[in-house]
PAMARVEX-872964 format. One line per 2 residues: number of its first residue (from 1); their letters; for each residue x, y, z of C-alpha. Coordinates in Angstrom, 1 decimal. Each point is the difference from the previous one (the first is absolute). Example, Ala and Ser with C-alpha at 12.3 -4.5 7.8 and 13.67 -1.06 7.14 Angstrom:
<rs>
1	AS	12.3/-4.5/7.8 ~ 1.4/3.4/-0.7
</rs>
This chain:
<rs>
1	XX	137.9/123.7/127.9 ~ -0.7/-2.9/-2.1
3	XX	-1.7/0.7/-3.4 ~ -3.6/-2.0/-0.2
5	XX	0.0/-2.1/-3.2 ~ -2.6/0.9/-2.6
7	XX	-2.4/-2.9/-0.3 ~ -1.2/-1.0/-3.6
9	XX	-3.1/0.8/-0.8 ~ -2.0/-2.7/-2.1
11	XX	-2.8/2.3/-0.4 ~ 1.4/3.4/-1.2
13	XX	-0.8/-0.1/-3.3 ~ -3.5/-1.5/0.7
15	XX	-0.7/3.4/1.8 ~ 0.2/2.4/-2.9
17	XX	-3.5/-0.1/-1.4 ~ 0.7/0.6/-3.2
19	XX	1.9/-2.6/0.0 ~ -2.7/-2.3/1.0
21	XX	-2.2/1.1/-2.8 ~ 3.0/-0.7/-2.0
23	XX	-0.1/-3.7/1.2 ~ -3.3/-0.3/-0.7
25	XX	0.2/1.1/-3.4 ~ 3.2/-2.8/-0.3
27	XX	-2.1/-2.3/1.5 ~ -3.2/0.1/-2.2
29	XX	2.0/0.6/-3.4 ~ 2.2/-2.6/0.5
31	XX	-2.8/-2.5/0.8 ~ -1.6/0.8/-3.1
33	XX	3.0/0.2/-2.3 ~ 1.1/-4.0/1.5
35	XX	-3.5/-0.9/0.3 ~ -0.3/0.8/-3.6
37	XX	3.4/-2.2/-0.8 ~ -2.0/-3.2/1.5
39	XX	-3.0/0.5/-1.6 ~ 1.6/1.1/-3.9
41	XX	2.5/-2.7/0.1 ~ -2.8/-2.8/0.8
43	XX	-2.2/1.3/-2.3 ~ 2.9/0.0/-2.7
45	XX	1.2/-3.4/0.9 ~ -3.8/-0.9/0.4
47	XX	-0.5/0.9/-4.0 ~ 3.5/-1.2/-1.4
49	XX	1.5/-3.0/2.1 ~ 3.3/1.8/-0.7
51	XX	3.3/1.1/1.6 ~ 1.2/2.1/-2.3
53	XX	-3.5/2.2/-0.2 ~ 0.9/0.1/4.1
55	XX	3.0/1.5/-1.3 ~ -1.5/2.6/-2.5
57	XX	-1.9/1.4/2.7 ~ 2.8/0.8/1.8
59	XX	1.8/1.4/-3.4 ~ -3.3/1.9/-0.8
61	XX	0.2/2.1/3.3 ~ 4.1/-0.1/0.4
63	XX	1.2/1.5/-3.8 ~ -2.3/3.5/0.3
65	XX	0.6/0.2/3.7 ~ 4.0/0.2/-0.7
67	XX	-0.4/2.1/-3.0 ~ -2.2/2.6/2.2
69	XX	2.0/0.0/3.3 ~ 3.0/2.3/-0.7
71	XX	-2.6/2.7/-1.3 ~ -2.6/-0.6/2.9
73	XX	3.3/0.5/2.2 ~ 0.5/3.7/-1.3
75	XX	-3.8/0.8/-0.1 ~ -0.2/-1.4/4.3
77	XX	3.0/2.4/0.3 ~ -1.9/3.1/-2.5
79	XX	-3.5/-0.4/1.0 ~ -2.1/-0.2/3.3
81	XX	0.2/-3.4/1.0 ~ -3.4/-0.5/1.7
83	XX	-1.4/0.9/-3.6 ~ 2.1/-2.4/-2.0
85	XX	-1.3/-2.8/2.9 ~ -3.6/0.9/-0.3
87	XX	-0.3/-0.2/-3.8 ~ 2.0/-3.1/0.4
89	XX	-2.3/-1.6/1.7 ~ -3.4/1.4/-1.5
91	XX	2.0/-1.3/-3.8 ~ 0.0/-3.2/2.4
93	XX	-3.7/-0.1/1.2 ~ -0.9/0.2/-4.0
95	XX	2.4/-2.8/-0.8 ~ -1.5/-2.2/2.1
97	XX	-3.5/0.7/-1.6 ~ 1.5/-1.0/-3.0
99	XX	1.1/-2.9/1.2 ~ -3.5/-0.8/1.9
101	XX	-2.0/0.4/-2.9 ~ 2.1/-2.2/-1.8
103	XX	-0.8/-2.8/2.3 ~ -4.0/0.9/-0.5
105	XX	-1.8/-2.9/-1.1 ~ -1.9/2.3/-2.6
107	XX	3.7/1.3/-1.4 ~ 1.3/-1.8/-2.8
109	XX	3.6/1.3/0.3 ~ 1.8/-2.7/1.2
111	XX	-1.8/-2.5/-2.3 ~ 0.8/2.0/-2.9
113	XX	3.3/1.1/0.4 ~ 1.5/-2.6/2.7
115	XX	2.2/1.7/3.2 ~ 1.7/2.6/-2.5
117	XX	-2.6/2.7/1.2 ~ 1.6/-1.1/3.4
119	XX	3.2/0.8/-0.6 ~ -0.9/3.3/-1.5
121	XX	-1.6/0.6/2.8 ~ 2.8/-0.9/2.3
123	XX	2.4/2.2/-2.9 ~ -1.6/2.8/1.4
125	XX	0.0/-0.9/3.6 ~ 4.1/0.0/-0.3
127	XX	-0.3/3.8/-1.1 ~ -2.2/0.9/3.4
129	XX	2.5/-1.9/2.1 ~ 3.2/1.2/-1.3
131	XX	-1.5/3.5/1.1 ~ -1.3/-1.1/3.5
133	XX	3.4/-1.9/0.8 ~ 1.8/3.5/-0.4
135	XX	-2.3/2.3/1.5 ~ -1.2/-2.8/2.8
137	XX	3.6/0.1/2.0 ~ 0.7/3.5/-0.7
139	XX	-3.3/1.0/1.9 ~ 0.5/-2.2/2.9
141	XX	3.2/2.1/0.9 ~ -1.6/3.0/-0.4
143	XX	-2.4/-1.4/2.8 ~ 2.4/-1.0/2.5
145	XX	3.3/1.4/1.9 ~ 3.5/-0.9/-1.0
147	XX	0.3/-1.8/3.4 ~ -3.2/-2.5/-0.5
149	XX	0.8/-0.6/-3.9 ~ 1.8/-4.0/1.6
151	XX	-3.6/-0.2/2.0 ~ -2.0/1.1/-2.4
153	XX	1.6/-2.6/-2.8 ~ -0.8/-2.7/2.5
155	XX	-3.3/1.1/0.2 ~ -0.6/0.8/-3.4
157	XX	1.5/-3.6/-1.1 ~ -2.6/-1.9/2.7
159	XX	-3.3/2.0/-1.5 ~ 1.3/-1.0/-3.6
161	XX	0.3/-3.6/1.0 ~ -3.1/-0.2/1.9
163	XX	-1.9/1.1/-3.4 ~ 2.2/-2.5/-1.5
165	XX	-1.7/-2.7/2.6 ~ -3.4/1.2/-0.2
167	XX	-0.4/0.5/-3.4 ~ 1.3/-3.4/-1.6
169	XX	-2.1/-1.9/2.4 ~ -3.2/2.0/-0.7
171	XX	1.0/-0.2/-4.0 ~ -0.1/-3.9/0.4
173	XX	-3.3/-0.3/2.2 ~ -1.7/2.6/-2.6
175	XX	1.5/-1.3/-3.1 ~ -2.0/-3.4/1.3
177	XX	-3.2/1.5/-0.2 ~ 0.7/2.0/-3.7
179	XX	2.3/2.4/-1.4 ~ -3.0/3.1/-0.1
181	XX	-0.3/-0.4/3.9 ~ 4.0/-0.3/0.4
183	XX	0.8/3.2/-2.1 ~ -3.1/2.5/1.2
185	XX	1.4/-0.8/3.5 ~ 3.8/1.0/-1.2
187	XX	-1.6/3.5/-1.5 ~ -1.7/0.4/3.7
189	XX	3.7/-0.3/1.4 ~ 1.4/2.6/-2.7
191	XX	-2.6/2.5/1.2 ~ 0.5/-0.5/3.7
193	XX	3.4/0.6/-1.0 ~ -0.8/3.7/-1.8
195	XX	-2.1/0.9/2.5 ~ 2.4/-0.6/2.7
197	XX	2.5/2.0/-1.7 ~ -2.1/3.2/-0.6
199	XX	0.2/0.7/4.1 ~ 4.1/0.9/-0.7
201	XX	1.3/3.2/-0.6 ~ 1.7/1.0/-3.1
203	XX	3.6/0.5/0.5 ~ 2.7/2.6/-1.6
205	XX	2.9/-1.6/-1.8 ~ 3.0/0.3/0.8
207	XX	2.1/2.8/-1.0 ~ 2.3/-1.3/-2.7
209	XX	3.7/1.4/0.6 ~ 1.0/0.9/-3.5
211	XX	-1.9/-0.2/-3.5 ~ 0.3/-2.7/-1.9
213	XX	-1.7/-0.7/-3.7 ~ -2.4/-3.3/-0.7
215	XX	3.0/-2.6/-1.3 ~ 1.8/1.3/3.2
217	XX	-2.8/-0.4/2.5 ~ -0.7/-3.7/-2.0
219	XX	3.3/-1.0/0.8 ~ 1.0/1.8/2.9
221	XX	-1.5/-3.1/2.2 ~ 1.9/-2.7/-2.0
223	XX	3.5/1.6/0.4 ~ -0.8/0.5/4.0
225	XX	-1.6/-3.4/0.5 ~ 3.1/-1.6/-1.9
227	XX	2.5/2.3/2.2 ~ -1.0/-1.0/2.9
229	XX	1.2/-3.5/0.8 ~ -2.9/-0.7/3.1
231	XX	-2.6/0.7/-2.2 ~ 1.3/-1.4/-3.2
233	XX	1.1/-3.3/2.1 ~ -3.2/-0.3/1.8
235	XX	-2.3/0.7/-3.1 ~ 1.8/-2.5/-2.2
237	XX	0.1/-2.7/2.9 ~ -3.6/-0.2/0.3
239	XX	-0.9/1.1/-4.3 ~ 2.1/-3.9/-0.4
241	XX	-1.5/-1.4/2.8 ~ -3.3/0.6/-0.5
243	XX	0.8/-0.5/-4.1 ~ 1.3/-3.5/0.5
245	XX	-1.9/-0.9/3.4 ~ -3.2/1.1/-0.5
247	XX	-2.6/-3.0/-0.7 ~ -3.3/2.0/0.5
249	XX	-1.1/0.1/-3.9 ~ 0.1/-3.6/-0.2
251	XX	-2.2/-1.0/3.3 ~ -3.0/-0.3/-2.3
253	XX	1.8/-2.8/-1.5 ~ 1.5/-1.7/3.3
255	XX	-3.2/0.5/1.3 ~ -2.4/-1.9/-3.0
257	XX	3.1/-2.7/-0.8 ~ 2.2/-0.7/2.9
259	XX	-2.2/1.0/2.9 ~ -3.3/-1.0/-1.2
261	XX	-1.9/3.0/1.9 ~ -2.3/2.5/-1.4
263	XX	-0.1/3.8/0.1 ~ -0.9/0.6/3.8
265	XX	3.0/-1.7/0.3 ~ 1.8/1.7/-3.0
267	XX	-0.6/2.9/2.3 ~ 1.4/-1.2/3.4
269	XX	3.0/-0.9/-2.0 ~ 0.2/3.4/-1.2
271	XX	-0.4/1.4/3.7 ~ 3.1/-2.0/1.6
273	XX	3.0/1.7/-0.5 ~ -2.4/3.6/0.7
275	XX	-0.4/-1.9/3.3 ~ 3.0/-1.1/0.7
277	XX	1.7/3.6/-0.8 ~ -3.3/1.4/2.1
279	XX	2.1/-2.7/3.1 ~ 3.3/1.9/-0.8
281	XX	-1.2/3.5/-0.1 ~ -1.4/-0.5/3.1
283	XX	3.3/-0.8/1.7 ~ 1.7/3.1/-2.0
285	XX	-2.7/2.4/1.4 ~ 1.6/-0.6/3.9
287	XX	3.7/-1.0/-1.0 ~ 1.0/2.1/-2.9
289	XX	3.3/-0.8/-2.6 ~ 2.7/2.0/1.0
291	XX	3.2/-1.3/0.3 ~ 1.2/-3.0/-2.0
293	XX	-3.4/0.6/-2.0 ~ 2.4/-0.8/-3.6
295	XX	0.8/-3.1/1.7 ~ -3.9/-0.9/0.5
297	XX	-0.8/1.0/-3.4 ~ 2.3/-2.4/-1.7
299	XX	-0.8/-3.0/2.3 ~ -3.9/0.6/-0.4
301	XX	0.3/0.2/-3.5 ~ 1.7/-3.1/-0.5
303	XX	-2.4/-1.9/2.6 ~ -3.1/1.5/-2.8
305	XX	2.2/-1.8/-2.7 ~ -0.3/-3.3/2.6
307	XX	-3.4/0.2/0.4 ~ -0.6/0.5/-3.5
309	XX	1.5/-3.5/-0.8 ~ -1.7/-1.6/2.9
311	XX	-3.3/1.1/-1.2 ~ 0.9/-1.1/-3.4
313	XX	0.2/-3.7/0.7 ~ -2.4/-0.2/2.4
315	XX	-3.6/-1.7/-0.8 ~ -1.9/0.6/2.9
317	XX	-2.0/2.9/0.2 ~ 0.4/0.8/3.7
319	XX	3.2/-0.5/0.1 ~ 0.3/2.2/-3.3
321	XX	-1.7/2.9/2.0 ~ 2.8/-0.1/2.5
323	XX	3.2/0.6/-2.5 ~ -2.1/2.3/-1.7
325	XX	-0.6/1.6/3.9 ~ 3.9/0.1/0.3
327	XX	0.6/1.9/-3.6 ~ -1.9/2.9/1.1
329	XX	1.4/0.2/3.3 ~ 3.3/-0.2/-1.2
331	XX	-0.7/2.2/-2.5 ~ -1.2/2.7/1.7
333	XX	3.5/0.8/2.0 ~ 1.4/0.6/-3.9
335	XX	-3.5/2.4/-0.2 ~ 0.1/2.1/3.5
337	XX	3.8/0.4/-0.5 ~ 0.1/0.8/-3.8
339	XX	-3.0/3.2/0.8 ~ 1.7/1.2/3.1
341	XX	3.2/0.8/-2.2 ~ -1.8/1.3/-2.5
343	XX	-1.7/2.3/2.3 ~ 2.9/1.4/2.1
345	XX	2.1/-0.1/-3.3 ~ -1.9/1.8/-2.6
347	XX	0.0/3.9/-0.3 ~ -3.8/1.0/0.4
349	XX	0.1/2.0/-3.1 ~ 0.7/-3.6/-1.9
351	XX	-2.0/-2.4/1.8 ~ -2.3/-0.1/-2.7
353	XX	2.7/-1.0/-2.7 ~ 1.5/-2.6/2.6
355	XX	-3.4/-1.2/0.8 ~ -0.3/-0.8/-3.8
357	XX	3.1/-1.5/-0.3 ~ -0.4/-2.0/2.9
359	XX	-3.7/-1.2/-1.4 ~ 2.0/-1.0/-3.1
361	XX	2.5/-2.3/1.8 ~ -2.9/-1.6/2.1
363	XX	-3.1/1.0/-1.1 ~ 0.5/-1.1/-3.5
365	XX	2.2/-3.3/1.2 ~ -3.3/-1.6/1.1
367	XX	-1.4/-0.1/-3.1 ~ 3.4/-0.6/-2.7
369	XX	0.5/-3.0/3.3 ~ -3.8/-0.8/-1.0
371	XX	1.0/-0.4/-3.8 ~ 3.7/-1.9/1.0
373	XX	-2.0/-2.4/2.3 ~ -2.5/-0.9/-3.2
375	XX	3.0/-0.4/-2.1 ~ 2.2/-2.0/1.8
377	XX	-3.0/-1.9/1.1 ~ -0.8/-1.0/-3.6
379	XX	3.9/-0.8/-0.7 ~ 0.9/-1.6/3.5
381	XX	-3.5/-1.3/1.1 ~ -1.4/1.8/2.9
383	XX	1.6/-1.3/3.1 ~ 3.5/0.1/-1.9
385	XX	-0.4/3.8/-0.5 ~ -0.9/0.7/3.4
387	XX	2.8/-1.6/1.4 ~ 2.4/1.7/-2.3
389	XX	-1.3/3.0/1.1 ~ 0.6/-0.8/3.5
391	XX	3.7/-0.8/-0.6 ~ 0.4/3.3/-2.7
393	XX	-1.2/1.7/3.6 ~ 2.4/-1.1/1.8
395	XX	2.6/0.1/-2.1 ~ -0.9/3.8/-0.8
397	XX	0.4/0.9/3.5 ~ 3.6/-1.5/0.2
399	XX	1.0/2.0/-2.5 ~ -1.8/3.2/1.0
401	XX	2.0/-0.8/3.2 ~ 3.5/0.0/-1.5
403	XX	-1.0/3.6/-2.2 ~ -1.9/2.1/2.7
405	XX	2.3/0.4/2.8 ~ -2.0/3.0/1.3
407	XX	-3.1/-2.0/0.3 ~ 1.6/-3.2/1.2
409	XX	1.5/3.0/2.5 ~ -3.5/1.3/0.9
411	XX	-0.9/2.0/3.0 ~ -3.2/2.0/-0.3
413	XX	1.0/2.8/2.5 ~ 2.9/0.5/-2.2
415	XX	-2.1/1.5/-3.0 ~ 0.3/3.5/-1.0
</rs>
């Protein structure tokens, strides 16, 4: 007798509701947290005219974020991780006031004492997310079976870069009316966001195998991430990629100088490559990465790094929203494949740790690229820098290629 063939099932994940409130809670957060982005980096480049304070932005939130991560890692893997998410995001909610009543017409912060109070502010937001980008991962795989964690990454990528749509657009329509209306509307989506989390149980961690003292639970995920050649390889692919390639923090300027568009449209530019990784994750969801997927990694990467340079020269602004399209949907292979291995990969008594060295490699990566992008932008001019990013890109992943023979190698049913 013939042995039926188990269908894939798009949808597994999506029926775990838990899950579902998960999602929604990814959803709302991360359309405040990209929302807020638009509307801080406007405002700064708004009150400055300047790259470089672009830059400082990024610096401001990237420096405590690194310095907090290793520590938040060991706390996600200590400490109940639905607790260390809600404080996160109620430290969040009161941020965001602080930022709002900057922007009051009746305050006299910003006239006083310029964007620093900004950055301070944004300082402080680094802390909150070096915590939530441990704890956030490691909860998700407490939600959902070992069998579903490749679905639920697909899934869980698609919410984060529908909030990454939503929210950029919004930021730029809102930001047109005033910064007040734009930032009480980003602490509305940080409360949806709390409020969808409160319906999800509190989970038990993990039994840890042995005992281990702080300075060995610090660096016990360093020394596995760095032993363990798929996810060293596949962390340090996209940490360059996204370091070199990455032109978000200077769309304010392409926008006001070379496009000659305002903030709605600031905010549609923002929203492309969500929408374009929104196209791929789309395709993902019915015909997973399997086989070969080491081979699709390295080609999609270096097809951002193309894209990148293609967006770099061009001048017109449609045709600027479609590389910008392509970089997120290339992108997003290098995002679905890079959480499925460190799913099936990581013990569940270290995901926290892993989680916080992963949000080191990428998390932080957005913002030092923010930084590199002002810098190189001053030294090279802007469309320069871009394009050398583009080719760094693709040069990175040729040499990734040649050093990761386990990744190149890559078959996801072959993870242990």
């Amino acid at each position: 007798m013939l042995e039926k063939k188990t269908l894939h099932d798009p949808y597994a994940a999506l029926r775990i509701k838990e899950f579902l409130f998960f999602l929604n809670t990814r959803f709302f957060l991360t359309l405040a947290i990209l929302m807020q982005s638009v509307i801080v980096s406007w405002q700064v480049y708004e009150l400055t005219h300047s790259k470089l304070a672009l830059g400082f932005i990024c610096l401001a939130e990237a420096i405590p974020f690194i310095f907090v991560s290793l520590v938040s890692g060991h706390v996600a893997d200590s400490v109940s991780r639905k607790r260390i998410i809600m404080i996160s995001i109620s430290l969040l909610i009161l941020s965001t006031s602080a930022l709002l009543y900057f922007s009051l017409e009746s305050s006299s912060i910003l006239k006083n004492y310029g964007v620093l109070p900004i950055y301070l502010v944004f300082g402080f937001i680094g802390i909150v997310r070096g915590f939530i980008s441990a704890a956030f991962p490691a909860f998700m795989s407490q939600i959902v079976p070992r069998e579903h964690y490749g679905n639920s990454a697909t899934w869980n990528s698609s919410i984060w870069h529908v909030g990454a749509v939503v929210g950029p657009a919004i930021a730029g329509i809102v930001c047109a009316i005033n910064f007040q209306t734009a930032y009480t509307i980003n602490l509305l989506f940080i409360i949806l966001s709390i409020f969808s989390f409160s319906f999800i149980a509190s989970k038990p961690l993990p039994v840890k195998t042995k005992k281990e003292t702080l300075g060995q639970s610090l660096g016990g995920g360093i020394k596995f991430v760095f032993s363990n050649q798929l996810i060293l390889g596949a962390l340090s692919l996209d940490l360059f990629a996204v370091l070199f390639g990455g032109a978000v923090a200077m769309l304010p300027v392409f926008a006001n100088d070379i496009l000659d568009v305002g903030s709605t449209e600031l905010g549609f530019l923002r929203s492309a490559p969500a929408l374009g990784a929104i196209f791929t994750a789309i395709i993902l969801a019915y015909k997973p990465i399997t086989k070969n997927a080491g081979r699709n990694l390295f080609i999609n990467v270096a097809l951002f790094g193309v894209a990148t340079i293609f967006f770099a020269v061009s001048t017109n602004y449609y045709l600027s929203l479609f590389f910008l399209f392509l970089t997120g949907a290339f992108d997003n292979v290098s995002v679905v494949i890079r959480h499925t291995i460190l799913q099936l990969a990581t013990p569940d008594e270290m995901r926290g740790r892993v989680s916080a060295v992963n949000s080191i490699f990428i998390g932080s990566s957005n913002e030092i690229g923010g930084i590199e992008s002002a810098l190189t932008a001053v030294a090279m001019g802007l469309v320069r820098s871009v394009i050398f990013g583009g080719i760094m890109t693709i040069l990175i992943v040729a040499g990734t290629y040649q050093l990761a023979p386990k990744l190149r190698k890559l078959d996801m049913k072959k993870i242990e």
